[in-house]
C-alpha positions in Angstrom: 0.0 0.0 0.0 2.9 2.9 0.6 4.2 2.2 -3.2 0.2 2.7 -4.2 0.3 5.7 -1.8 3.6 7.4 -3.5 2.5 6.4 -6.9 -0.8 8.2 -6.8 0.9 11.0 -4.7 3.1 11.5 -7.9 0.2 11.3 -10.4 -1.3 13.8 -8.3 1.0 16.1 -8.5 1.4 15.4 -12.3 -2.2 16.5 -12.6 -1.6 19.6 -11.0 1.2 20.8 -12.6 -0.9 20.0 -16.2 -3.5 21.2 -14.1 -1.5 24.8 -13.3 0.7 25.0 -16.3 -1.9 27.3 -18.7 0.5 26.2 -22.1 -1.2 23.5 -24.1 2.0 22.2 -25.2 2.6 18.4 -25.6 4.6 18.0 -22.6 1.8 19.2 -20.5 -0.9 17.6 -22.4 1.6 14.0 -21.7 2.1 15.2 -18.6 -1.9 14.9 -17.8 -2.3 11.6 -19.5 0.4 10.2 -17.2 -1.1 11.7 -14.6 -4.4 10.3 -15.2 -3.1 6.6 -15.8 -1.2 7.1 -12.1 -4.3 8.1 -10.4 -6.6 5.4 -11.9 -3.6 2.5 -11.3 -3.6 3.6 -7.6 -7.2 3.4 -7.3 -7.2 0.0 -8.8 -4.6 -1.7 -6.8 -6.1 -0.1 -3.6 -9.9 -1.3 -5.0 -8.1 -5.1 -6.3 -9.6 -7.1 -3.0 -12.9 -5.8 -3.8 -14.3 -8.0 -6.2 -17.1 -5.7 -7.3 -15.2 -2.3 -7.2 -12.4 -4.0 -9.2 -14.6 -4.9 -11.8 -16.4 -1.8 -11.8 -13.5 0.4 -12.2 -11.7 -1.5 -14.5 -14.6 -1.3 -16.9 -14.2 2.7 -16.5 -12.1 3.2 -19.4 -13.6 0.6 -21.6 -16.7 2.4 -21.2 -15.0 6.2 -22.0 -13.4 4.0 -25.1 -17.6 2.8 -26.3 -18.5 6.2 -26.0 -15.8 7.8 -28.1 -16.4 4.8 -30.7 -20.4 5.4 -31.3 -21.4 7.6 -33.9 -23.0 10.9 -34.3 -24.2 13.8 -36.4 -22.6 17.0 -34.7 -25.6 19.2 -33.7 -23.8 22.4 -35.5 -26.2 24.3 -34.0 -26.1 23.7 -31.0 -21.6 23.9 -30.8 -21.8 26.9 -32.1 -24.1 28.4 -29.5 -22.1 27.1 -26.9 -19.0 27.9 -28.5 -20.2 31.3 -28.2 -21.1 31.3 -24.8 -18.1 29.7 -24.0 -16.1 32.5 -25.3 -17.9 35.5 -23.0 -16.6 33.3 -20.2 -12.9 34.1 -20.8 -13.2 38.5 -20.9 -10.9 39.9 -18.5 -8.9 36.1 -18.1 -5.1 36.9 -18.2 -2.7 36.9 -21.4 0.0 34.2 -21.8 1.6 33.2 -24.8 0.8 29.8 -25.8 -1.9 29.7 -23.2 -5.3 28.1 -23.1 -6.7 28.3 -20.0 -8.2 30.7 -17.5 -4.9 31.1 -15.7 -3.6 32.2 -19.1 -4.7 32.7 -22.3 -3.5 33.6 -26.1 -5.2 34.5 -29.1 -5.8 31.1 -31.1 -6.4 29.3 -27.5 -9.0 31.6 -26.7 -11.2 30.3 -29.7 -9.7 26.6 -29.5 -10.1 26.4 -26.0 -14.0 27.9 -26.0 -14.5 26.1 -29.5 -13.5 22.4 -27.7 -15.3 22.9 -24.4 -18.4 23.3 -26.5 -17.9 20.3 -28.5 -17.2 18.3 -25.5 -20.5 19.6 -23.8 -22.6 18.9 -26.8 -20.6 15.2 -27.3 -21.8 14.3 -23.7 -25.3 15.7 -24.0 -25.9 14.4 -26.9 -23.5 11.0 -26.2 -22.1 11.9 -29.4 -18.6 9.9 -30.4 -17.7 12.3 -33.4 -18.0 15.4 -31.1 -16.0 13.8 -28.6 -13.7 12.1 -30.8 -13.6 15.7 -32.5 -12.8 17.4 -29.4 -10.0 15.6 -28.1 -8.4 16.5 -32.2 -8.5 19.9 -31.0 -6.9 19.3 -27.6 -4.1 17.1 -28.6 -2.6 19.0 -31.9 -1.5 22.8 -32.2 -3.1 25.2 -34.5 -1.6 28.8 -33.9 -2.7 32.3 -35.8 -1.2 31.4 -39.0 -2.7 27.7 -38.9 -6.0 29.1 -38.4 -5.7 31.6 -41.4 -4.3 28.8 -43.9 -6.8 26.0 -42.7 -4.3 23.9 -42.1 -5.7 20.6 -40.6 -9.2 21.6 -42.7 -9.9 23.4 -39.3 -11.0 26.4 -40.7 -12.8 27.4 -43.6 -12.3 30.5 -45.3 -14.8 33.5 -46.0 -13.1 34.8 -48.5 -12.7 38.3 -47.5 -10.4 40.6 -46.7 -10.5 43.8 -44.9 -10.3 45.4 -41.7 -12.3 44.6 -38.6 -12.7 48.9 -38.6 -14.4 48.6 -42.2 -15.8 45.0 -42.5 -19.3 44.3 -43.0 -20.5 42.0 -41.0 -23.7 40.8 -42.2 -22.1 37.9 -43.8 -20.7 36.8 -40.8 -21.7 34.6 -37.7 -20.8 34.5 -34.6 -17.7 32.5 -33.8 -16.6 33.4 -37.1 -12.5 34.4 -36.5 -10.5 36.9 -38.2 -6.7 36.3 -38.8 -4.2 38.9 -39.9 -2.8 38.9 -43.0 0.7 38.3 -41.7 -0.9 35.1 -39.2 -0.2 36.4 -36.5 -3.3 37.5 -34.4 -6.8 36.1 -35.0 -10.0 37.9 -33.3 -13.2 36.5 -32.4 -16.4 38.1 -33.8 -19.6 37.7 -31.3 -22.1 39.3 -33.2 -23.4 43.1 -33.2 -20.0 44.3 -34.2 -18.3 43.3 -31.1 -15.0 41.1 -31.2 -13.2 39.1 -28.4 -9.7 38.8 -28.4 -7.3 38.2 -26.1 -4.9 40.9 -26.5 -1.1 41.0 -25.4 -1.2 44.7 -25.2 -4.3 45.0 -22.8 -2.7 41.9 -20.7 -5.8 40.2 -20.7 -9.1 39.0 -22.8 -11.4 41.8 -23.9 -14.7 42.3 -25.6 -15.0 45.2 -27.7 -17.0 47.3 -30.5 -15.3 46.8 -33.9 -16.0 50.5 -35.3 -16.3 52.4 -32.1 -13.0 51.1 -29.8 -9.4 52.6 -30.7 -7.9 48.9 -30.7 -5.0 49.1 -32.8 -5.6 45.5 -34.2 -8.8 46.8 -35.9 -7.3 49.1 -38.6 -5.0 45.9 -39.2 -6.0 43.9 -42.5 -6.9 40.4 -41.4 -8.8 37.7 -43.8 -12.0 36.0 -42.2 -12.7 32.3 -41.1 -14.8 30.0 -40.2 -15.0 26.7 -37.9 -15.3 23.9 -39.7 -17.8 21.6 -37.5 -19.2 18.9 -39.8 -17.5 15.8 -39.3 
């Protein structure tokens, strides 16, 4: 029992450094995986005399693995909404480069990040496999600015249109819809009624602004205009 004890004390604190470290880079994201594993081999050897309990939690993962493996038909609708509202919930979190999570946050993990907690609330409402399966895409690979603006990983879809977030017309757009600058390095978030949601490295933080109304340097700045592609 104290090698069970110090294994799961390790996992633990694997988990909270993934946990703490707001970078979704692959260290951290193996760093949570091993993590996990720990934690659920050190319930399992302390659970192994119970017959019951040891059957019930080694079926655990074999019933996360059925759920990822059954089908679906990605309520668009319904991810997008949530996407949205998903979003909102990160104004005033702090910048960090390479961040994607409310400790820190950067420009393309502010729409990845809100873009894969919706898809993973939709997966489990709806018990959806391709959400899911969908979801944990977006968690494990890296899509910056640039990545976002060239559809690389058919992510993204493009608009085709260019301007500037100070002169675009935004009927054609919806909400979730990003906007990438022509050099790939920043990408906005439009939320509808001409306000936008970035997290921007000047401010220090995520704001929520008005496209034509807010001096925000980054909205004189030509950027081409994207969509999510959600269809599996």
């Amino acid at each position: 029992m104290p090698f069970a004890s110090s294994r799961m004390l390790l996992a633990g604190l694997a988990l909270v450094l993934a946990w703490r470290n707001p970078v979704n880079d692959t260290f951290t994201r193996i760093l949570l995986l091993v993590g996990l594993a720990g934690i659920w081999l050190g319930i399992l050897e302390y659970l192994w005399k119970h017959r019951v309990c040891r059957w019930a939690w080694l079926a655990l993962p074999l019933g996360l693995a059925a759920l990822l493996l059954m089908p679906g038909q990605s309520p668009v609708k319904e991810i997008q909404m949530n996407y949205v509202a998903q979003l909102a919930k990160y104004e005033g979190s702090p910048y960090c480069w390479g961040g994607e999570s409310p400790l820190g946050i950067d420009c393309s993990g502010l729409p990845r990040r809100a873009l894969r907690e919706a898809m993973l609330i939709e997966g489990l409402r709806h018990a959806d496999g391709a959400i899911l399966r969908k979801a944990l895409v977006h968690w494990w690979i890296d899509a910056s600015a640039r990545d976002l603006g060239t559809g690389k990983r058919n992510l993204t879809i493009p608009l085709g249109i260019e301007c500037t977030i100070a002169e675009a017309d935004t009927a054609a757009l919806q909400p979730g819809d990003l906007a990438v600058t022509l050099g790939g390095v920043y990408v906005m978030v439009f939320l509808g009624d001409d306000h936008w949601i970035q997290a921007d490295p000047s401010q220090g933080q995520v704001v929520i602004e008005h496209g034509k109304k807010d001096p925000n340097p980054w909205f004189d700045n030509p950027v081409t205009l994207h969509r999510w592609r959600l269809e599996s």
